[in-house]
mmCIF file of the N, C-alpha and C atoms, coordinates in Angstrom:
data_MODEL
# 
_entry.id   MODEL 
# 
loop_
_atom_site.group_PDB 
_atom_site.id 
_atom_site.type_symbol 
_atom_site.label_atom_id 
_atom_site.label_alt_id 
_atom_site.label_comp_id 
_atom_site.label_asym_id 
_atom_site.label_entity_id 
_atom_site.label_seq_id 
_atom_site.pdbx_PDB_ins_code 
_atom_site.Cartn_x 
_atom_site.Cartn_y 
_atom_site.Cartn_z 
_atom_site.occupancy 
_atom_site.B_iso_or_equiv 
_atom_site.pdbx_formal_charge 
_atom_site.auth_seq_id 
_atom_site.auth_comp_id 
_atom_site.auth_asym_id 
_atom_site.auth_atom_id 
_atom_site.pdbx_PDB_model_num 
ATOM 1   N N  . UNK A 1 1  ? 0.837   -1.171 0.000   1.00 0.00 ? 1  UNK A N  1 
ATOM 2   C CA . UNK A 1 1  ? 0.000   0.000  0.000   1.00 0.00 ? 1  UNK A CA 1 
ATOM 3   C C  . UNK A 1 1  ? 0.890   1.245  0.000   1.00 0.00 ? 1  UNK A C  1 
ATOM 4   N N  . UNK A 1 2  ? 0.541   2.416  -0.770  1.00 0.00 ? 2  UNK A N  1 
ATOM 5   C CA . UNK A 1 2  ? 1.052   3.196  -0.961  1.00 0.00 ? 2  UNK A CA 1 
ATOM 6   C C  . UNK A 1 2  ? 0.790   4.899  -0.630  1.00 0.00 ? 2  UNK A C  1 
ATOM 7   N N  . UNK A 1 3  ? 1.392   5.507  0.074   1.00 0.00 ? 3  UNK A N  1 
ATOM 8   C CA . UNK A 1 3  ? 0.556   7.180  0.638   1.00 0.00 ? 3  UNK A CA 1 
ATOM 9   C C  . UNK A 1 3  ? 1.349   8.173  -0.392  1.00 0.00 ? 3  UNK A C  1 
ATOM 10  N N  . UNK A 1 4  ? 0.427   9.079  -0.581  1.00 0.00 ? 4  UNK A N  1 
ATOM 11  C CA . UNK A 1 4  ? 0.712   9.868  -1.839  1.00 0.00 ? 4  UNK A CA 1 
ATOM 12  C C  . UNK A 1 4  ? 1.650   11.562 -1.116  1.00 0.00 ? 4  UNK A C  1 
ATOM 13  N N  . UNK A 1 5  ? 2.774   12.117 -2.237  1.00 0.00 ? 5  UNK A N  1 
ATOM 14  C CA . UNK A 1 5  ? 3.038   13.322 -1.411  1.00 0.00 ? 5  UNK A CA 1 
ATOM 15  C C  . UNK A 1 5  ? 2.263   14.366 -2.005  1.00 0.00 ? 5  UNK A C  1 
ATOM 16  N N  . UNK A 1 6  ? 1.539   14.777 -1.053  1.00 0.00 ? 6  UNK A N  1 
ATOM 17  C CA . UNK A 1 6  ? 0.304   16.082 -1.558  1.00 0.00 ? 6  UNK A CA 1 
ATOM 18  C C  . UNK A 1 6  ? 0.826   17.418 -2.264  1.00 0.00 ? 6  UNK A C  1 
ATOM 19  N N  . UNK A 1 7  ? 2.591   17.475 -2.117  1.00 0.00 ? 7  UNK A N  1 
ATOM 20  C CA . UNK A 1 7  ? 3.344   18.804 -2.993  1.00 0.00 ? 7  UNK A CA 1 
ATOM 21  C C  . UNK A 1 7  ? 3.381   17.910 -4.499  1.00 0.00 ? 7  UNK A C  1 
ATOM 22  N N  . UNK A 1 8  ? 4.010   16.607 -4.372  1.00 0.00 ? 8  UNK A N  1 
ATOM 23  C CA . UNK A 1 8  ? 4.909   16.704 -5.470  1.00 0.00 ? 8  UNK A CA 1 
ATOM 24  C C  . UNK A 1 8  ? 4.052   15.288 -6.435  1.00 0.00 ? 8  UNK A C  1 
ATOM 25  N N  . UNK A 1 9  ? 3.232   14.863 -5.520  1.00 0.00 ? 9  UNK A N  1 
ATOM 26  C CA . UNK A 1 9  ? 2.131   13.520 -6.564  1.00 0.00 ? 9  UNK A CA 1 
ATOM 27  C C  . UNK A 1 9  ? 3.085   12.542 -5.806  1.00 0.00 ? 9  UNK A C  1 
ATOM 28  N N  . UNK A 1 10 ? 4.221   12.142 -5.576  1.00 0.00 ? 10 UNK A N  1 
ATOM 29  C CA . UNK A 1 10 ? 4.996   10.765 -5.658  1.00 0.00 ? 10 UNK A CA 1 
ATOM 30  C C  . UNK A 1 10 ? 4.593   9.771  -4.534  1.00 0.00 ? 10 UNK A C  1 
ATOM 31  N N  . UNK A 1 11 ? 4.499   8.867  -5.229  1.00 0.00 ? 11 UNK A N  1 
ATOM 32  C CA . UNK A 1 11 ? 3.926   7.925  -4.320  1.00 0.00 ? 11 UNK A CA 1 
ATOM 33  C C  . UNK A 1 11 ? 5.010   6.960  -3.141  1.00 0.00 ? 11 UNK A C  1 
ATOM 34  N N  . UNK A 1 12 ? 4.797   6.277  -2.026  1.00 0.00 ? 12 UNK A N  1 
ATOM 35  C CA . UNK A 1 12 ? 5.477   6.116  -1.236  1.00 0.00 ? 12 UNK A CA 1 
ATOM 36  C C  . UNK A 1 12 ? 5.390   5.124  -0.626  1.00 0.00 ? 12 UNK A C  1 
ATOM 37  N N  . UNK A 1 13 ? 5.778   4.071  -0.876  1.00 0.00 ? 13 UNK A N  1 
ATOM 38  C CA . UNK A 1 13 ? 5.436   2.584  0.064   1.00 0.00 ? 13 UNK A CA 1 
ATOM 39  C C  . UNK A 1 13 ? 4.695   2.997  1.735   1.00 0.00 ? 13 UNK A C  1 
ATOM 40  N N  . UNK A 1 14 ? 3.738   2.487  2.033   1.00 0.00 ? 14 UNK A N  1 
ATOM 41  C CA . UNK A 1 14 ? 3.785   2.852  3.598   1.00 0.00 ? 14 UNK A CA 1 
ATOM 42  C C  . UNK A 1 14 ? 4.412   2.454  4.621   1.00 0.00 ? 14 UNK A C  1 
ATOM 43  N N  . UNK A 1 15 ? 5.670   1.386  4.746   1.00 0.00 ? 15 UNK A N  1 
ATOM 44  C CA . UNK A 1 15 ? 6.602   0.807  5.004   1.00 0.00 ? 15 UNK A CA 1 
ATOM 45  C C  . UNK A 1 15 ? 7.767   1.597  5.195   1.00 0.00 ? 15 UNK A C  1 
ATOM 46  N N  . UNK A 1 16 ? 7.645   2.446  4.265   1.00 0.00 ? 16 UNK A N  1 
ATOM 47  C CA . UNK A 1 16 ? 9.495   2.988  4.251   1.00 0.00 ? 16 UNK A CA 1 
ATOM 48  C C  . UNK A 1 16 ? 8.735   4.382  4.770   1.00 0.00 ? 16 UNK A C  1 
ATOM 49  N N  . UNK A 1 17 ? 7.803   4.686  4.817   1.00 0.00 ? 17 UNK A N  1 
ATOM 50  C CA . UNK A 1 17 ? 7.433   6.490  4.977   1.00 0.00 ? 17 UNK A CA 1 
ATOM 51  C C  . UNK A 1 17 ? 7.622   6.248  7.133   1.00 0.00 ? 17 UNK A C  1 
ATOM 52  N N  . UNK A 1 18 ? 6.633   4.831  7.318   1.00 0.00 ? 18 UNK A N  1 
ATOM 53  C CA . UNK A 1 18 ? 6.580   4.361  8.512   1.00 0.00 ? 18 UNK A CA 1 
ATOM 54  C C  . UNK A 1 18 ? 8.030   4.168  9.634   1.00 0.00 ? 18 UNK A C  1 
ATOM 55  N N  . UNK A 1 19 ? 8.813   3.207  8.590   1.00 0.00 ? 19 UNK A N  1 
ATOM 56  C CA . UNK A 1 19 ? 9.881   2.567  9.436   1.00 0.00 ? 19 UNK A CA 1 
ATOM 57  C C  . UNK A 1 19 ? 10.729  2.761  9.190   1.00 0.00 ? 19 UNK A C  1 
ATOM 58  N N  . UNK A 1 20 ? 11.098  2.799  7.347   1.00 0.00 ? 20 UNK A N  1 
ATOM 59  C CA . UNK A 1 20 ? 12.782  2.496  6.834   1.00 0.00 ? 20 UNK A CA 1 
ATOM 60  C C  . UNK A 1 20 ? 13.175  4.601  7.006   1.00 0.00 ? 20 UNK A C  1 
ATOM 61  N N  . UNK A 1 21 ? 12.515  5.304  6.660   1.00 0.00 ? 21 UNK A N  1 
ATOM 62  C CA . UNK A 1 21 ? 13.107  6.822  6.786   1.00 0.00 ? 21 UNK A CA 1 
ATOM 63  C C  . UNK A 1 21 ? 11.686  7.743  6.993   1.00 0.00 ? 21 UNK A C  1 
ATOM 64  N N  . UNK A 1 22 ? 11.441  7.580  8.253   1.00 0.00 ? 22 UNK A N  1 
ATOM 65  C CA . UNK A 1 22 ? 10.038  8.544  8.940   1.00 0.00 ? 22 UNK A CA 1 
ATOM 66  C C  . UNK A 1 22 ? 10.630  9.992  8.929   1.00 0.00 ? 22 UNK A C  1 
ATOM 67  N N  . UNK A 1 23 ? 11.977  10.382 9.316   1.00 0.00 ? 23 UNK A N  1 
ATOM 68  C CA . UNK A 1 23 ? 12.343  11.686 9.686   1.00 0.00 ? 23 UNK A CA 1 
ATOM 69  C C  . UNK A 1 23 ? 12.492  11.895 8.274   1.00 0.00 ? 23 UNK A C  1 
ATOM 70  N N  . UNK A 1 24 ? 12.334  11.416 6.626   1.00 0.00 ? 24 UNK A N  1 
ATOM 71  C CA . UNK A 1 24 ? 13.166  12.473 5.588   1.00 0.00 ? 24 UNK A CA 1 
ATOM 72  C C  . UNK A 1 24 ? 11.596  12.868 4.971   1.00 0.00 ? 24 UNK A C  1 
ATOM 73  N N  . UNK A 1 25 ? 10.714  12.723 5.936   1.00 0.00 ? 25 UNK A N  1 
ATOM 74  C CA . UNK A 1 25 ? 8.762   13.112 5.093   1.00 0.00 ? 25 UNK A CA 1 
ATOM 75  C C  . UNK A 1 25 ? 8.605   13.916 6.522   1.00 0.00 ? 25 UNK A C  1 
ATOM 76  N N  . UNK A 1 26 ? 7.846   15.179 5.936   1.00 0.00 ? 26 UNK A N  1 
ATOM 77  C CA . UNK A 1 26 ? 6.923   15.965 6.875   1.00 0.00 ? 26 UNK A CA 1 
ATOM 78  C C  . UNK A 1 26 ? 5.360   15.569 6.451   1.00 0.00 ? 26 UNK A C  1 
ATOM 79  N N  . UNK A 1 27 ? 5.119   15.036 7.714   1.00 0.00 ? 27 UNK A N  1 
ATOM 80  C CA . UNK A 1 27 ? 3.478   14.625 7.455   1.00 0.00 ? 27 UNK A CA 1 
ATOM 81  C C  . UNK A 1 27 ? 3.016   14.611 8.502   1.00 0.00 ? 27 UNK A C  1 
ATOM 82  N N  . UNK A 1 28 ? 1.417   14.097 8.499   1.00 0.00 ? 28 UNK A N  1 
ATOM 83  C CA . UNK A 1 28 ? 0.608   14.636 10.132  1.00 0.00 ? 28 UNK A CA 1 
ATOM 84  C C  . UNK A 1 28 ? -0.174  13.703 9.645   1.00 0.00 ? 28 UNK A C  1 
ATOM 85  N N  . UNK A 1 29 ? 0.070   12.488 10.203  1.00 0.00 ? 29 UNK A N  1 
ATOM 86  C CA . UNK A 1 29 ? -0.675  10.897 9.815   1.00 0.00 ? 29 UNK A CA 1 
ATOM 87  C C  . UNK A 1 29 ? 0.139   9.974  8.727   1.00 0.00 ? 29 UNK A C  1 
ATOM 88  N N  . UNK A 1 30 ? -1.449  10.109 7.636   1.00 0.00 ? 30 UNK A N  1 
ATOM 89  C CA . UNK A 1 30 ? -1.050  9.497  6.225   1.00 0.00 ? 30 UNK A CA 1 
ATOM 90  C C  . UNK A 1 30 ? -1.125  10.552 5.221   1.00 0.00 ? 30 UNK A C  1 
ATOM 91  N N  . UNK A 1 31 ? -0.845  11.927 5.852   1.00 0.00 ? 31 UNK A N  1 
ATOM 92  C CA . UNK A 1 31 ? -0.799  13.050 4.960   1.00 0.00 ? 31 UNK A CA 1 
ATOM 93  C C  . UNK A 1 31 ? 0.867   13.621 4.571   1.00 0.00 ? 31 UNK A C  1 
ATOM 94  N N  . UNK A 1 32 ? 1.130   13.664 3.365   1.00 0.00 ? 32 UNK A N  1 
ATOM 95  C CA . UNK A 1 32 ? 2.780   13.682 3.688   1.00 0.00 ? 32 UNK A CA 1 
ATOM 96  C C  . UNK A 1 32 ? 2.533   14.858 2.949   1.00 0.00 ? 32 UNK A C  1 
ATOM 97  N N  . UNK A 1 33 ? 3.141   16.518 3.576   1.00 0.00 ? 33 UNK A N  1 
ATOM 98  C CA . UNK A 1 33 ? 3.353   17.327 2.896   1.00 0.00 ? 33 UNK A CA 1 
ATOM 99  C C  . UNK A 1 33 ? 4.387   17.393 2.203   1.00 0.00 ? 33 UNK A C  1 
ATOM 100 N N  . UNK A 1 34 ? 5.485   17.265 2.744   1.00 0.00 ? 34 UNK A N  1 
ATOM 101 C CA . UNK A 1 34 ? 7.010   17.050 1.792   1.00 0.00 ? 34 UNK A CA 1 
ATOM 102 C C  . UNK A 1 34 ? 7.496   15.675 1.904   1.00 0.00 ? 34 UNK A C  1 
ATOM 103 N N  . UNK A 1 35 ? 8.011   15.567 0.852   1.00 0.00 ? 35 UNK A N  1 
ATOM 104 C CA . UNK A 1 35 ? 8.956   13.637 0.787   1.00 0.00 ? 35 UNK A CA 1 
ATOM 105 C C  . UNK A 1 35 ? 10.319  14.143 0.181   1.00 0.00 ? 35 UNK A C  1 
ATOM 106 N N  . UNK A 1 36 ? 11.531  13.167 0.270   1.00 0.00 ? 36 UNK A N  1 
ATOM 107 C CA . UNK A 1 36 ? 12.957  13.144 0.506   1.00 0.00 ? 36 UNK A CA 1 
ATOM 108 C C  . UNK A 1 36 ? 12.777  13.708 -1.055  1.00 0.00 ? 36 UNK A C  1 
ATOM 109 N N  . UNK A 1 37 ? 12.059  13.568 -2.255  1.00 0.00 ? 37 UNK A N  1 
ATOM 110 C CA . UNK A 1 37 ? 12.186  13.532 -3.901  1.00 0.00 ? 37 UNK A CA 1 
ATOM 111 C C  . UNK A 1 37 ? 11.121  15.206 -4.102  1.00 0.00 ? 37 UNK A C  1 
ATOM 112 N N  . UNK A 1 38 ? 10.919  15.767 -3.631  1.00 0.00 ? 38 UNK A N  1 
ATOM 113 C CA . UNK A 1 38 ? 10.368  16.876 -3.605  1.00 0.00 ? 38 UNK A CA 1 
ATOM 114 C C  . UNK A 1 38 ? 11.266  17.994 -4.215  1.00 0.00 ? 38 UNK A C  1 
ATOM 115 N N  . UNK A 1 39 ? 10.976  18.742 -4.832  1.00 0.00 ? 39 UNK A N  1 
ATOM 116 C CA . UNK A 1 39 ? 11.792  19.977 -5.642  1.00 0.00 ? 39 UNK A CA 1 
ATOM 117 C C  . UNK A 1 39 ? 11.397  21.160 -4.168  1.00 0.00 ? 39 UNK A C  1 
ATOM 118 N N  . UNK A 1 40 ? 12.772  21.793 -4.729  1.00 0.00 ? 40 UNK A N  1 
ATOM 119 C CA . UNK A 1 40 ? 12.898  23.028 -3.673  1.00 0.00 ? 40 UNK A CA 1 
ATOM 120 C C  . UNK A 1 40 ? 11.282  24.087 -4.197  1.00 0.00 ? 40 UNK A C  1 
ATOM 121 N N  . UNK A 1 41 ? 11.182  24.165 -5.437  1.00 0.00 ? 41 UNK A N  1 
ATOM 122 C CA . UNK A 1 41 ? 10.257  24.785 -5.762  1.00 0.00 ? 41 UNK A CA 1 
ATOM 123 C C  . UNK A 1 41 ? 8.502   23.784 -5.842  1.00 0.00 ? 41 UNK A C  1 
ATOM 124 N N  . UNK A 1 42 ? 7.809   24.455 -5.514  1.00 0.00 ? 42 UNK A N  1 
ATOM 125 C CA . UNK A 1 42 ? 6.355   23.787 -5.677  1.00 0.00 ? 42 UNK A CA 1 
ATOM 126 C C  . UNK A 1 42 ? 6.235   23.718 -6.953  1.00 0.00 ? 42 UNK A C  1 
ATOM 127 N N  . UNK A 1 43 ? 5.620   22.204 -7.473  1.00 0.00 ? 43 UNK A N  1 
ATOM 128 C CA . UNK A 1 43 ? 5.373   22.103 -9.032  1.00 0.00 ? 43 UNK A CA 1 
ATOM 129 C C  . UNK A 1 43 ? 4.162   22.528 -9.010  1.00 0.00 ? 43 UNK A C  1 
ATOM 130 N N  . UNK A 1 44 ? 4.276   23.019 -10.601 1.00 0.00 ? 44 UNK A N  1 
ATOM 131 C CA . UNK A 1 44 ? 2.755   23.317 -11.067 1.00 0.00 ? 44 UNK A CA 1 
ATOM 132 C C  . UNK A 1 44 ? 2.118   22.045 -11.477 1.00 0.00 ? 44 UNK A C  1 
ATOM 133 N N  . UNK A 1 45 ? 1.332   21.866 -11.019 1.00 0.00 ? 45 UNK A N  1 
ATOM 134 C CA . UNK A 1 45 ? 0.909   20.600 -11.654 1.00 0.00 ? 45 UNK A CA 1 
ATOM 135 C C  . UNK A 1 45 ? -0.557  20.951 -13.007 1.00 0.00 ? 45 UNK A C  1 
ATOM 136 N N  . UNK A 1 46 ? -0.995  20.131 -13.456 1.00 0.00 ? 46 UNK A N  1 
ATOM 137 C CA . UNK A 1 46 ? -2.070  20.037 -14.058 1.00 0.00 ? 46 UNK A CA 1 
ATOM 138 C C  . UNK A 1 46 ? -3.606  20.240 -13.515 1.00 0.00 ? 46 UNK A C  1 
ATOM 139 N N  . UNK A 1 47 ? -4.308  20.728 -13.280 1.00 0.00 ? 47 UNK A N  1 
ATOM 140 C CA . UNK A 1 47 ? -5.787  20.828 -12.937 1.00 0.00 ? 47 UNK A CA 1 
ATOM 141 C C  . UNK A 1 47 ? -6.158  19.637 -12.350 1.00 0.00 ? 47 UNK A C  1 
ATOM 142 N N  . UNK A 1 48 ? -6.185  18.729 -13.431 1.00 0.00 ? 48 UNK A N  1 
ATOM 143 C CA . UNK A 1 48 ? -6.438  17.103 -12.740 1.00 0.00 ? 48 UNK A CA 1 
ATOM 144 C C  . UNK A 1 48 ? -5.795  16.882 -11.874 1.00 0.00 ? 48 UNK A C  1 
ATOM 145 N N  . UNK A 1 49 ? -4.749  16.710 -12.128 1.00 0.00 ? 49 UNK A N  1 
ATOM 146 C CA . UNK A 1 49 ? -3.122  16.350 -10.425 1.00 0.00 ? 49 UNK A CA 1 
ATOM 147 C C  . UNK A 1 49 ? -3.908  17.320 -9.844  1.00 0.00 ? 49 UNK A C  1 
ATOM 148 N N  . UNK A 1 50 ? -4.023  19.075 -9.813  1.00 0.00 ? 50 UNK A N  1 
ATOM 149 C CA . UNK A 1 50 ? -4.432  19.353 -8.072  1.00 0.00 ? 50 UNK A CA 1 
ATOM 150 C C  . UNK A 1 50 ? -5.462  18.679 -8.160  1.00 0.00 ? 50 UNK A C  1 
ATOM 151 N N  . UNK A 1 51 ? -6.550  18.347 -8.859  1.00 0.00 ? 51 UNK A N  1 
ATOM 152 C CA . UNK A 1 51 ? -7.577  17.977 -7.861  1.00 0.00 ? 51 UNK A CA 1 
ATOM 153 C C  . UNK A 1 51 ? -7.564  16.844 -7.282  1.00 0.00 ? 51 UNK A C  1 
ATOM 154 N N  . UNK A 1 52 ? -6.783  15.650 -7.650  1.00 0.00 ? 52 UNK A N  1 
ATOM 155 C CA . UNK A 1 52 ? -6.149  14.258 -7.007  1.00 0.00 ? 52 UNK A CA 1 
ATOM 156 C C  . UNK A 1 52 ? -5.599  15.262 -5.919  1.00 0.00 ? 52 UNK A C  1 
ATOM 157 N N  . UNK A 1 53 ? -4.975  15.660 -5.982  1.00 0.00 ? 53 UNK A N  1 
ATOM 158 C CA . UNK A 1 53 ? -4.258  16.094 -4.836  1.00 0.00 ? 53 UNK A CA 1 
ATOM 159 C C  . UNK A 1 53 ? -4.563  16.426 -3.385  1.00 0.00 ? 53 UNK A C  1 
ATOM 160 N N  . UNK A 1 54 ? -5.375  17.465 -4.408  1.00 0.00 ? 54 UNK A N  1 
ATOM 161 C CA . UNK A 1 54 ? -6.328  17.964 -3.005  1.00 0.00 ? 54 UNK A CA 1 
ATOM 162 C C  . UNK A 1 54 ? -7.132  16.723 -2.202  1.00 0.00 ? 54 UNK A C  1 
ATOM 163 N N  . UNK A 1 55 ? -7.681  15.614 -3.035  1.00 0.00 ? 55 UNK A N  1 
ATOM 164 C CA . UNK A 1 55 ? -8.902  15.068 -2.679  1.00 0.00 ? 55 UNK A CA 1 
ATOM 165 C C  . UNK A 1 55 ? -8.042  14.199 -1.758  1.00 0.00 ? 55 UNK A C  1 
ATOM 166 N N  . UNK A 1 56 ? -6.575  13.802 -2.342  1.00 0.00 ? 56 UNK A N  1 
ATOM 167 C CA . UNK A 1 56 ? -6.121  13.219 -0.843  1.00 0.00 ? 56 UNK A CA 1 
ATOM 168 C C  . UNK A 1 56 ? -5.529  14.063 0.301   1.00 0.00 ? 56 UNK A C  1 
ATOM 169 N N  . UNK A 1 57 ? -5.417  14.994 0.064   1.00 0.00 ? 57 UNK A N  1 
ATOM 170 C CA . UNK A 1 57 ? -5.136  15.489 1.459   1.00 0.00 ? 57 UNK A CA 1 
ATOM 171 C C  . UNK A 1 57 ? -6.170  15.839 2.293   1.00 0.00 ? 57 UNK A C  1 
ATOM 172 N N  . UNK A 1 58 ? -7.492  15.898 1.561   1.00 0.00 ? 58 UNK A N  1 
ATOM 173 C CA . UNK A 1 58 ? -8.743  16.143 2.404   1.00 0.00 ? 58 UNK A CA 1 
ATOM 174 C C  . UNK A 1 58 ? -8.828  14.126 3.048   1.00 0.00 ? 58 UNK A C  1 
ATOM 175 N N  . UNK A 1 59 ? -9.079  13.253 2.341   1.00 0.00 ? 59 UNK A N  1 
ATOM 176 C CA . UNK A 1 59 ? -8.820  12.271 3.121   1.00 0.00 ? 59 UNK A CA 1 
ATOM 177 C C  . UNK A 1 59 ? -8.151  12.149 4.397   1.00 0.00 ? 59 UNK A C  1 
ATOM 178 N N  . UNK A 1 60 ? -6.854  12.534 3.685   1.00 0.00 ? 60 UNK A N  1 
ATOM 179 C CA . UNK A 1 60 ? -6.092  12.124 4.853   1.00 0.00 ? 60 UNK A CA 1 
ATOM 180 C C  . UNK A 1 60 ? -6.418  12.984 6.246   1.00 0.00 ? 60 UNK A C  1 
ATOM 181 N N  . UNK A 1 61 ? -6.698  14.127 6.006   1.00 0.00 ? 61 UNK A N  1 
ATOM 182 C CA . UNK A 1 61 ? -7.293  15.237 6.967   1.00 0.00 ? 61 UNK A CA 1 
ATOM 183 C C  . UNK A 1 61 ? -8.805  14.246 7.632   1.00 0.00 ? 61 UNK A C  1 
ATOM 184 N N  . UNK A 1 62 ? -9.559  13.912 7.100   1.00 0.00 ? 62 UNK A N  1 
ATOM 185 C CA . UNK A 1 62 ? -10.737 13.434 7.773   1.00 0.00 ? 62 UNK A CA 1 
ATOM 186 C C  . UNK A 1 62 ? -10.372 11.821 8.072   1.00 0.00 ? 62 UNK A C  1 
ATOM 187 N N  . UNK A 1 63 ? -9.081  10.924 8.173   1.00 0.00 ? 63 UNK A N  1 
ATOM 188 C CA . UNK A 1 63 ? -9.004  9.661  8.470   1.00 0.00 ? 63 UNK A CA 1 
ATOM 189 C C  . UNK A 1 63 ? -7.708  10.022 9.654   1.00 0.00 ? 63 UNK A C  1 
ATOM 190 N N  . UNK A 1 64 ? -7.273  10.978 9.925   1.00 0.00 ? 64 UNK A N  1 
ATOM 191 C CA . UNK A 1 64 ? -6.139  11.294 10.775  1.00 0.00 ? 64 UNK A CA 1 
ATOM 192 C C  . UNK A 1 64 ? -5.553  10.523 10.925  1.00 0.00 ? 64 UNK A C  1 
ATOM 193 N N  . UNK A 1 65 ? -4.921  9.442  12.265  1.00 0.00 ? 65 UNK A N  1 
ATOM 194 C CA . UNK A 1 65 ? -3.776  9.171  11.819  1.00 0.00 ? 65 UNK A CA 1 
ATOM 195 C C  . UNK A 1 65 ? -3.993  7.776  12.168  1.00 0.00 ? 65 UNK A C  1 
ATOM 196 N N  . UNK A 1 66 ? -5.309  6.878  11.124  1.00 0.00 ? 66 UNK A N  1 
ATOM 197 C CA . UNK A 1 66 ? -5.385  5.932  10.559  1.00 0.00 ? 66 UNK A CA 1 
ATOM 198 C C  . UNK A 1 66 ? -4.658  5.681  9.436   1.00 0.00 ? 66 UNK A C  1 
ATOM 199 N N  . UNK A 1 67 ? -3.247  5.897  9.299   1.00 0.00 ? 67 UNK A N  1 
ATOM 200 C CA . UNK A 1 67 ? -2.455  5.512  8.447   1.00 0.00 ? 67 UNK A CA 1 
ATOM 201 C C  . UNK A 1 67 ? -2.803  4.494  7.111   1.00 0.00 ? 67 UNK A C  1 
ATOM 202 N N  . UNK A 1 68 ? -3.147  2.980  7.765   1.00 0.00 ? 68 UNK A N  1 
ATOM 203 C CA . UNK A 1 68 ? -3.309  2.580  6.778   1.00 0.00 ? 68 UNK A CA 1 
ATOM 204 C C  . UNK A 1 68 ? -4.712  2.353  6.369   1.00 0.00 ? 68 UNK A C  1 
ATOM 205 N N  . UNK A 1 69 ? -5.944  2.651  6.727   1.00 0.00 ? 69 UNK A N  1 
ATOM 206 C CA . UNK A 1 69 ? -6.942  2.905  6.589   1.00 0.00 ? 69 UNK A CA 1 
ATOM 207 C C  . UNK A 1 69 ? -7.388  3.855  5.417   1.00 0.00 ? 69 UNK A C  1 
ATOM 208 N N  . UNK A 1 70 ? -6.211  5.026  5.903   1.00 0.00 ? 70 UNK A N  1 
ATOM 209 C CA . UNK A 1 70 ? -5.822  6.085  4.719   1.00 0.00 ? 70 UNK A CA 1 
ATOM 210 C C  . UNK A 1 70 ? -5.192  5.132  3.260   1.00 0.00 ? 70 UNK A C  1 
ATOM 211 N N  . UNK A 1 71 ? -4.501  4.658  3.137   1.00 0.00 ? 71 UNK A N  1 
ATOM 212 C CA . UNK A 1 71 ? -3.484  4.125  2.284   1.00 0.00 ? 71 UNK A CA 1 
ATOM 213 C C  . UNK A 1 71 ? -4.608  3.294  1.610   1.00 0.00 ? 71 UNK A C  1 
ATOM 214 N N  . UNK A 1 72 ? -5.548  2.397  2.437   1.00 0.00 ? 72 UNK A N  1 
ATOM 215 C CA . UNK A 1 72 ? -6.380  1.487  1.321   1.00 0.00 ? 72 UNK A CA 1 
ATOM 216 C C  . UNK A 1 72 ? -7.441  2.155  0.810   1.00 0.00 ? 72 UNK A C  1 
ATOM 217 N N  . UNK A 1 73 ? -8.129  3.711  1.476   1.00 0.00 ? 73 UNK A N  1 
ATOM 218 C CA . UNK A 1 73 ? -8.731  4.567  0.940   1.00 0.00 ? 73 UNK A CA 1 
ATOM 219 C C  . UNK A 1 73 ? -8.394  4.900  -0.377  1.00 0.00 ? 73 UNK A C  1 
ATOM 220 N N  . UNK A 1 74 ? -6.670  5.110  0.000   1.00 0.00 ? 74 UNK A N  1 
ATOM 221 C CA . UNK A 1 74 ? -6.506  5.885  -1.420  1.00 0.00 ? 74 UNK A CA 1 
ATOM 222 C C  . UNK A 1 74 ? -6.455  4.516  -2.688  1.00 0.00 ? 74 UNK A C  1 
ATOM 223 N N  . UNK A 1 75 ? -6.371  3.160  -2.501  1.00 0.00 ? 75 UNK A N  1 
ATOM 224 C CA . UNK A 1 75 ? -6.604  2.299  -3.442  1.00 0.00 ? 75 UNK A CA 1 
ATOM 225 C C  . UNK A 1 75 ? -8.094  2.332  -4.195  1.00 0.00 ? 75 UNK A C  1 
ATOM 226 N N  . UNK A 1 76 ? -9.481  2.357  -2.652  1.00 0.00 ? 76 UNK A N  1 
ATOM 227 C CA . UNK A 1 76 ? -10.157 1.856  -3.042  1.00 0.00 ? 76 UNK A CA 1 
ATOM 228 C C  . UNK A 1 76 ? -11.109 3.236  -3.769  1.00 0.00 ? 76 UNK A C  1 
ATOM 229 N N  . UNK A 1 77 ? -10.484 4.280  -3.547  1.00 0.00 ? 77 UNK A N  1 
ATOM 230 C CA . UNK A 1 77 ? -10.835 5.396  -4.805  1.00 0.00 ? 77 UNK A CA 1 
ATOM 231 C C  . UNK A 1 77 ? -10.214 5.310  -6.393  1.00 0.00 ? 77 UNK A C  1 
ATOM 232 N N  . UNK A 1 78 ? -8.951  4.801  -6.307  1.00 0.00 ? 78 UNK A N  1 
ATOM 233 C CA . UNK A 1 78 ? -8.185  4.950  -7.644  1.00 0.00 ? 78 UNK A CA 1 
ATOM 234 C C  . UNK A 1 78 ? -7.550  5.770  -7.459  1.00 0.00 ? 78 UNK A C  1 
ATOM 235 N N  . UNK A 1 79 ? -7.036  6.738  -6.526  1.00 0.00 ? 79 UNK A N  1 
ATOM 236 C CA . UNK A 1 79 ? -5.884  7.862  -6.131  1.00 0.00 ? 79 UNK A CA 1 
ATOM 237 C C  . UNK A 1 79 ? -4.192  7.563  -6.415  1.00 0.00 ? 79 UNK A C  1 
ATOM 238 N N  . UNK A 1 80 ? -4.216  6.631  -7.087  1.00 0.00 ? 80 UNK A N  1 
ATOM 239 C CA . UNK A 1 80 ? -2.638  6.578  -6.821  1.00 0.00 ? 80 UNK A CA 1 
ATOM 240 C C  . UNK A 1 80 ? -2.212  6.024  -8.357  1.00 0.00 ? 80 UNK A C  1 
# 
C-alpha cells in the first residue's frame, strides 16, 4: 500500500514512509506534505493532479492518523 506526497504527486510505500526513513517526510498521519524527492520549488501541476491532490489530502485530513486505513482509501478510490 502506498501514501501519496500532496506537494509533489509521488507515491510512497507505507513501510518505508513508517519505518525504513520517517524523519526524511513531513506529514501529520497518512498526509505527507514534503517527501525526501520533492523539488525546492512547488510544481505546477495540471488541474487534474491538483484535484487528485487535493482530494487526498482532504482524506487524509478526515481519516487522521489511521495511516493505513488512509493508504487502502486511497486504493479503493483509484488515487494513486
Amino acid at each position: 500500500m502506498d501514501l501519496v506526497c500532496t506537494r509533489c504527486g509521488e507515491p510512497w510505500d507505507v513501510d518505508y514512509v513508517l519505518h525504513e526513513e520517517p524523519e526524511g517526510f513531513a506529514r501529520r498521519g497518512g498526509r505527507i506534505d514534503r517527501c525526501p524527492v520533492c523539488p525546492k520549488v512547488k510544481p505546477e501541476h495540471s488541474r487534474e493532479e491538483r484535484e487528485r491532490l487535493d482530494a487526498i489530502r482532504e482524506l487524509a485530513n478526515l481519516l487522521g492518523g489511521d495511516v493505513d486505513g488512509f493508504a487502502a482509501t486511497l486504493e479503493d478510490f483509484g488515487l494513486l
